[in-house]
N, C-alpha and C positions, 0 to 999 in steps of 0.2 A: 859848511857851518855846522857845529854839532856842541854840543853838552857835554860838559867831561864830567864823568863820575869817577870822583877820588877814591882810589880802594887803598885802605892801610894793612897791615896784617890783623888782623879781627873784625874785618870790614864781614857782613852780614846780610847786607842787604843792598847792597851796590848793583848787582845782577837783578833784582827785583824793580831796583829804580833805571834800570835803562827799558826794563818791556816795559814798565808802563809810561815811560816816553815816547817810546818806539811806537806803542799800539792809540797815543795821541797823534801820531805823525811827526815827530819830533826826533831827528836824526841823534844818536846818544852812544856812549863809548867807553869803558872803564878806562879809568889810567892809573898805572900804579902808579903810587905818591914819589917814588924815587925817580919816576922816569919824569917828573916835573908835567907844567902844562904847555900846551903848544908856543911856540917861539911869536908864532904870529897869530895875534889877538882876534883880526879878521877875518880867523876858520875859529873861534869861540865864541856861541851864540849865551852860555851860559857854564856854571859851576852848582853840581851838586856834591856836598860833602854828605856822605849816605848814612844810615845806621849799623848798629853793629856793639864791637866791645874794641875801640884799637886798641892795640897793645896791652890788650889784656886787665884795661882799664887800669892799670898799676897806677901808683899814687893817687888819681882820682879819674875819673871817667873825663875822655879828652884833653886831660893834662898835656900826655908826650906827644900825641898827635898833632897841637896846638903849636907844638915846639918844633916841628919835621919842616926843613928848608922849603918844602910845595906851601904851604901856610905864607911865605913871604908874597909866591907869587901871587896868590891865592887874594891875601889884603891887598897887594897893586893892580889887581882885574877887577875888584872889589871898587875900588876909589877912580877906575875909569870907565866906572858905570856899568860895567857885565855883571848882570844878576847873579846873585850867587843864593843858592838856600841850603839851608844844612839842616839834617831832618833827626832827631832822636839821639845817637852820637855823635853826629853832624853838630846838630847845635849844641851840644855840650863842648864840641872843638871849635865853632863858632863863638862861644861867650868868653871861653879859656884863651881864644888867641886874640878879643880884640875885635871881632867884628860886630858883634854886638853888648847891650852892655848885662851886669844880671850874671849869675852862677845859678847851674843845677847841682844837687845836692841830694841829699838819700830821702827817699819816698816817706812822709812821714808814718807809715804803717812799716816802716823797713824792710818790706819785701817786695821783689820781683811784681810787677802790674804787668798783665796781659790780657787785655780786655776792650772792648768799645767805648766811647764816651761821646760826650756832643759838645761842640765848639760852636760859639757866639761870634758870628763876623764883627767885630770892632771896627772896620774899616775898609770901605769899599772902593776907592779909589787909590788903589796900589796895584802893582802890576801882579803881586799877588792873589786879589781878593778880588778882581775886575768881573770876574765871572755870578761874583754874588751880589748881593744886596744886604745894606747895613740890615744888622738883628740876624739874619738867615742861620737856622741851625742845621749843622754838618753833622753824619756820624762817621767816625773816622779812630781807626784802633789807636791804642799804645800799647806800649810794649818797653820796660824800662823799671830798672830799680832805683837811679839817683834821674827822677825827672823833675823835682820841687824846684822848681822857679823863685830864687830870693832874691832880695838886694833891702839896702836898709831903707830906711822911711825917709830919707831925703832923697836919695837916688830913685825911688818908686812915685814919687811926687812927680819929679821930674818927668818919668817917663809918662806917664799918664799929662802931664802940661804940654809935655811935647807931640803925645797923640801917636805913640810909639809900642802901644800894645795893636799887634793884630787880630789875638783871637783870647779867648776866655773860655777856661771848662762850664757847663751848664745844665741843667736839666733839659729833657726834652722838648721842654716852652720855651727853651730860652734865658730861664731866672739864672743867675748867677748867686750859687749859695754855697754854704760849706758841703752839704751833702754831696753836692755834683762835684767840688774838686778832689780826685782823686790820689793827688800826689802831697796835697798841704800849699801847692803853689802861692805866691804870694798875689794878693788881689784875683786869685784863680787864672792865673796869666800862663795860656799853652803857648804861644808865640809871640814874637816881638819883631822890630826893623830897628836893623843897623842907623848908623847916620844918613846913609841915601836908605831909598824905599825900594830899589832894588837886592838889598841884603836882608833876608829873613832868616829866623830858626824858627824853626819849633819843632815840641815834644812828639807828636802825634805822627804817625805815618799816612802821606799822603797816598803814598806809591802801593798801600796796601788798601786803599780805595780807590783803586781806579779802573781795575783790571772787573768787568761782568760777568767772565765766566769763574774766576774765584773769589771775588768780592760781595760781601753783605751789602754792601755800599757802593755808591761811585762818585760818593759827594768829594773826594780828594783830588778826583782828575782836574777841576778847576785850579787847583791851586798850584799843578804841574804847567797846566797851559800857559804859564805868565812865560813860558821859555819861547814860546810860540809866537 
């Protein structure tokens, strides 16, 4: 049973997200996108779509990735309940193909963010968030030029009615303000769930809080554990 992590050609960080599965105990395995995902479901404990730049971001960041025949599989392991998360270009291929809803888009400062921030748990009972407790603030990096979180004001209503944000940028307490969202995100929204609540993106790298002997952090490792 193991965790496939999709590597594309611009993939970045797919090697970084298997040790920090690996050093939770969690069996993990690159796969190239061309070589598809395993035939049989039950050796796939989970799907990480990892960060990175695929394809060079051309046309837009997870455009062509969104469009790569492993994607079909990808939304049919998706819809039979295998958790899938997809982290920073991950969820830029995750909103672009369909698995959740919402587009990233160019940082409203238009440049390159590489820095820490803090995430507001939204939601505690998901196989993602299980670890925390509603409110609980995370520090956890990003790393990303088109990370703004939009969608228009009917489709953001919705998401919010339906209880479909999982995290929010914030200050250090907690507040959710313009100061703390980094990217211009819309409602400061860093993560979200697909239609099941086994499918997440978000902007932030977990996999870069996990690891103790390189990490400022290890509040991310929670949110890997949902493979577990």
């Amino acid at each position: 049973m193991t965790v496939a992590v999709v590597q594309f050609g611009g993939s970045n960080c797919d090697r970084d997200a298997v040790r920090a599965l690996e050093h939770l105990g969690i069996d993990a395995e690159r796969r190239w996108h061309g070589d598809g995902l395993p035939a049989d479901r039950s050796d796939l404990d989970g799907i990480v779509l990892p960060g990175g730049f695929s394809y060079g971001d051309y046309l837009r960041a997870g455009a062509m990735a969104a469009r790569a025949p492993v994607l079909e599989s990808v939304r049919s392991a998706a819809a039979d309940g295998v958790p899938v998360l997809g982290v920073c270009n991950g969820a830029q291929v995750g909103c672009e193909s369909g698995l959740t809803p919402g587009a990233f888009t160019t940082n409203a400062s238009a440049r390159f963010q590489c820095e820490p921030v803090h995430l507001r748990v939204e939601r505690a009972d998901t196989p993602w968030t299980a670890a925390y407790e509603p409110g609980d603030v995370l520090s956890i990096p990003i790393a990303h030029g088109e990370g703004r979180f939009e969608m228009d004001d009917d489709a953001y209503d919705d998401l919010v009615a339906d209880d479909r944000v999982l995290f929010r940028y914030c200050d250090a307490d907690g507040a959710v303000t313009d100061a703390a969202n980094p990217n211009g995100s819309t409602g400061n929204v860093a993560g979200v769930l697909g239609e099941r609540e086994t499918v997440a993106v978000l902007m932030p790298h977990p996999e870069r809080a996990t690891l103790p002997d390189v990490a400022r952090s290890t509040d991310g490792a929670g949110i890997l554990e949902a493979f577990a």
